[in-house]
C-alpha positions in Angstrom: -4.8 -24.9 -30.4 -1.6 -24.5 -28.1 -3.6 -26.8 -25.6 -4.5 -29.5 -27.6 -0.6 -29.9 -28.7 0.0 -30.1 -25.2 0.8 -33.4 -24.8 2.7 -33.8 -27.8 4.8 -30.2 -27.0 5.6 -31.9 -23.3 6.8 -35.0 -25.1 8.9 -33.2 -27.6 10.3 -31.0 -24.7 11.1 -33.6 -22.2 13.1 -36.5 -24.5 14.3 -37.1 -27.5 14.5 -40.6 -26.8 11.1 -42.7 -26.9 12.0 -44.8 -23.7 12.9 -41.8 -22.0 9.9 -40.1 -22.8 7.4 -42.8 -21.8 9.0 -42.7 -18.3 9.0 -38.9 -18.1 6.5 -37.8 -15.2 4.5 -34.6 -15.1 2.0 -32.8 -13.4 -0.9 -30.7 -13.9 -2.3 -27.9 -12.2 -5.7 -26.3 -12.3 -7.7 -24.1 -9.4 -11.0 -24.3 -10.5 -11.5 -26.5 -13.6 -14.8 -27.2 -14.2 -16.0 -30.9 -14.9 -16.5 -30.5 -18.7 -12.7 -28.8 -18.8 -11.2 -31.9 -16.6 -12.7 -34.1 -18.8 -10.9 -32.4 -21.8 -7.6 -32.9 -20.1 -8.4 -36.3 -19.4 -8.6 -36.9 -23.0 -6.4 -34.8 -24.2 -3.2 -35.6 -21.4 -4.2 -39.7 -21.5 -4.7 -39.1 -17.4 -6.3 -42.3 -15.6 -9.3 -41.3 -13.3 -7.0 -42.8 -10.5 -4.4 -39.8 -11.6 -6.8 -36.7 -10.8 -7.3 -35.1 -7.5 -9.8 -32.8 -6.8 -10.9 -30.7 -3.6 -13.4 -32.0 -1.4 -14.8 -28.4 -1.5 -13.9 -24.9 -2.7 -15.1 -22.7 0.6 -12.8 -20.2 1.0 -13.9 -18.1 5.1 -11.4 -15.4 4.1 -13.8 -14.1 1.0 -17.1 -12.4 1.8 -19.4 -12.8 -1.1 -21.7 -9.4 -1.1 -24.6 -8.5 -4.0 -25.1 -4.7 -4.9 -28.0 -3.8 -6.7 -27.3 -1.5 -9.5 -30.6 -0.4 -10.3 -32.4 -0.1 -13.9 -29.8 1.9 -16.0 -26.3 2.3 -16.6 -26.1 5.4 -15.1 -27.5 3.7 -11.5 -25.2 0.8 -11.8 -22.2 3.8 -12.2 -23.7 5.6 -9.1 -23.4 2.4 -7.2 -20.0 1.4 -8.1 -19.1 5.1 -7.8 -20.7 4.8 -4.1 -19.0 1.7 -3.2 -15.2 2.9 -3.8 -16.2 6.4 -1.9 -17.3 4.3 1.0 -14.0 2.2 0.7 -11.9 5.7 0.3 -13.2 6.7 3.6 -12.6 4.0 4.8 -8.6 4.6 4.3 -8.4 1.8 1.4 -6.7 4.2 -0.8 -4.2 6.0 1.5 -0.7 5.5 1.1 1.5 4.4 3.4 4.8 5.2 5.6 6.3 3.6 2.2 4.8 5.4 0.0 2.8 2.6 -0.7 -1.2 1.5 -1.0 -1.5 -1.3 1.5 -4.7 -1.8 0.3 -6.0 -2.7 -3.5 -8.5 -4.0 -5.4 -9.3 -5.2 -8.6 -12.8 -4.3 -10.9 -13.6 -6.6 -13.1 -15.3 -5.6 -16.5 -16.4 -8.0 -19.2 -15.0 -5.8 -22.7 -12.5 -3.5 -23.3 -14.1 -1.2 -25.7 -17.5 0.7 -25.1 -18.8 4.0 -24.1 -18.7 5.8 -21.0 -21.2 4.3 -19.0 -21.4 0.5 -19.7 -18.9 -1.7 -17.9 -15.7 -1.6 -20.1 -12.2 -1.0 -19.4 -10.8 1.5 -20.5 -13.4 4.4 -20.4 -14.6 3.0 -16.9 -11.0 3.9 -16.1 -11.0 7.2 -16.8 -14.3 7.8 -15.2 -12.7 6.5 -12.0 -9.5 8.8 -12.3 -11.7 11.8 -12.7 -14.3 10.5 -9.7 -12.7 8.3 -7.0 -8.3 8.5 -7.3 -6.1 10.3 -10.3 -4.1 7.0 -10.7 -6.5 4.3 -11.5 -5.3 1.9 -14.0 -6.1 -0.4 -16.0 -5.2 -4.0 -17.5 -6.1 -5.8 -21.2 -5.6 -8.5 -23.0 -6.2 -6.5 -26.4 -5.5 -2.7 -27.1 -8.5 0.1 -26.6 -9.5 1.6 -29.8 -8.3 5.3 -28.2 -5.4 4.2 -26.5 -2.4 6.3 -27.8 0.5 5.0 -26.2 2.7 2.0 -26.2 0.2 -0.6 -25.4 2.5 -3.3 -24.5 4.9 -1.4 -22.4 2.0 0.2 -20.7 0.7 -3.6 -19.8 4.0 -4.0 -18.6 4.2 -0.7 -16.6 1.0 -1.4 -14.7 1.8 -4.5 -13.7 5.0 -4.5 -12.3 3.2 -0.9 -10.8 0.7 -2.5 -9.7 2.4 -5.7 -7.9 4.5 -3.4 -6.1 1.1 -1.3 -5.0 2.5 1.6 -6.1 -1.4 2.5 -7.1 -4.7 1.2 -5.2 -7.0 0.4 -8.0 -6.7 -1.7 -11.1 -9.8 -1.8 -13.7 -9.4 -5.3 -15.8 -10.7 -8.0 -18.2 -10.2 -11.4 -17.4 -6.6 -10.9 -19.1 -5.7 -9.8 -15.7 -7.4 -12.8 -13.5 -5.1 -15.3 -14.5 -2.4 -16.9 -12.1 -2.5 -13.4 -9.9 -1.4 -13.8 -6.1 -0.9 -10.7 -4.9 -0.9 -10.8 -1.0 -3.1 -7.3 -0.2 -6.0 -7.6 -2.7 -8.2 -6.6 -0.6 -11.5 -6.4 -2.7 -12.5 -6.9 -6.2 -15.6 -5.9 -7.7 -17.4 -7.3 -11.0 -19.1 -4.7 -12.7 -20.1 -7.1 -15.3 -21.5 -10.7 -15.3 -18.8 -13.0 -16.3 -19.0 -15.8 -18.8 -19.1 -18.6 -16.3 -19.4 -19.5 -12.7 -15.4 -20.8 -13.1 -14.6 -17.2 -14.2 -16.4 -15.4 -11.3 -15.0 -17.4 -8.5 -11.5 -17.7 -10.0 -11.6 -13.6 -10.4 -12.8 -13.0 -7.0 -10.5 -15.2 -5.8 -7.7 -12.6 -6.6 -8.5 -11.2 -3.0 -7.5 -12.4 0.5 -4.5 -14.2 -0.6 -2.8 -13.9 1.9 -3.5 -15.5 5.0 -1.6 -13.0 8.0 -4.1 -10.7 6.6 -7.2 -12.6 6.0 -9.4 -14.5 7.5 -13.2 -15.8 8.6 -13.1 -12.8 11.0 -11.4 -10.5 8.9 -12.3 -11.2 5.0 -11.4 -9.8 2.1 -14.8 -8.6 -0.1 -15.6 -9.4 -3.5 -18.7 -7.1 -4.5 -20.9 -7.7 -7.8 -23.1 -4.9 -8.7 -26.3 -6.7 -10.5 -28.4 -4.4 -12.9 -32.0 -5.3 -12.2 -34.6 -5.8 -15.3 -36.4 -2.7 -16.0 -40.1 -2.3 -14.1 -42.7 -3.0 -16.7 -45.1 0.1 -16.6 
């Protein structure tokens, strides 16, 4: 509802005077809109074609793009994710620093909040990881777990300002979390769930290799999905 006021809320905002308004100028600002969503803000914003500008293409070298198979189960798709962050431990991704900072985080993606230990949700996968891979893993919501027990909203608040100053390496999120994030040393996220749309994947892998004195074609930042395959038939 808040977007389609949009263009009246922007009118109301920018002039009380009619003239004034109808000379007001504004832009509009989208990553990875997809066609049926630009056409909404056509309509919706009165924009002439001749008024949109889109990329010529959405490549990005620094990101590496890499399928995991997670098996049949739940419990081999949490062997493989559990796999995954071990190999990334050894590799030193979740080692602090002269500063006593993690120089290098990442970001899981899960589609739910709620949901039992196994399945790809937020909150219990995060307390799987705590007890498995680091003791402060984290996590990020839009809407409160059923068991959390503390001050949701000052926890939100906690994690994120803890986690933009990488005072922790790993962050397990909705897509609450994948909006408008540019936090320079994302070095990997992971989906360990199939997001809603193609839009949603690439603008939540997108949250790595931001920056680009520490990214590139030859040195990428990953973004893993771990695919459960369809049971054999027998």
């Amino acid at each position: 509802l808040s977007y389609l006021n949009l263009t009246s809320t922007l009118d109301e905002l920018c002039s009380n005077k009619k003239e004034d308004s109808e000379n007001f100028k504004y832009i509009g600002l989208t990553a990875t809109a997809s066609i049926s969503v630009i056409r909404d803000i056509k309509i919706e914003l009165g924009i002439d074609n001749n008024n949109i500008i889109t990329p010529s293409k959405y490549e990005r070298k620094e990101l590496e793009f890499i399928i995991e198979d997670g098996g049949e189960s739940p419990f081999e798709k949490n062997e493989k994710l559990i796999e995954l962050l071990e190999n990334l431990k050894d590799q030193g991704f979740m080692e602090k620093d002269a500063k006593n900072k993690f120089p290098k985080c990442g970001v899981i993606f899960t589609p739910w909040v709620n949901g039992k230990h196994l399945n790809p949700s937020c909150y219990p996968l995060h307390l799987n990881l705590r007890t498995h891979i680091h003791p402060d893993v984290r996590y990020f919501s839009g809407s409160k777990p059923k068991n959390e027990t503390k001050n949701f909203d000052k926890l939100k608040s906690i994690n994120q300002e803890d986690f933009k100053k990488s005072r922790f390496p790993l962050l397990v999120a909705t897509k609450a979390f994948g909006m408008g994030i540019n936090k320079e040393n994302i070095h990997y996220t992971i989906h360990y769930g199939v997001p809603s749309s193609m839009e949603s994947f690439y603008q939540e892998a997108g949250r790595a290799g931001r920056d680009s004195n520490l990214f590139s074609s030859k040195n990428t930042a990953k973004s893993y999905v771990i695919l459960t395959r369809a049971p054999t038939k027998k």
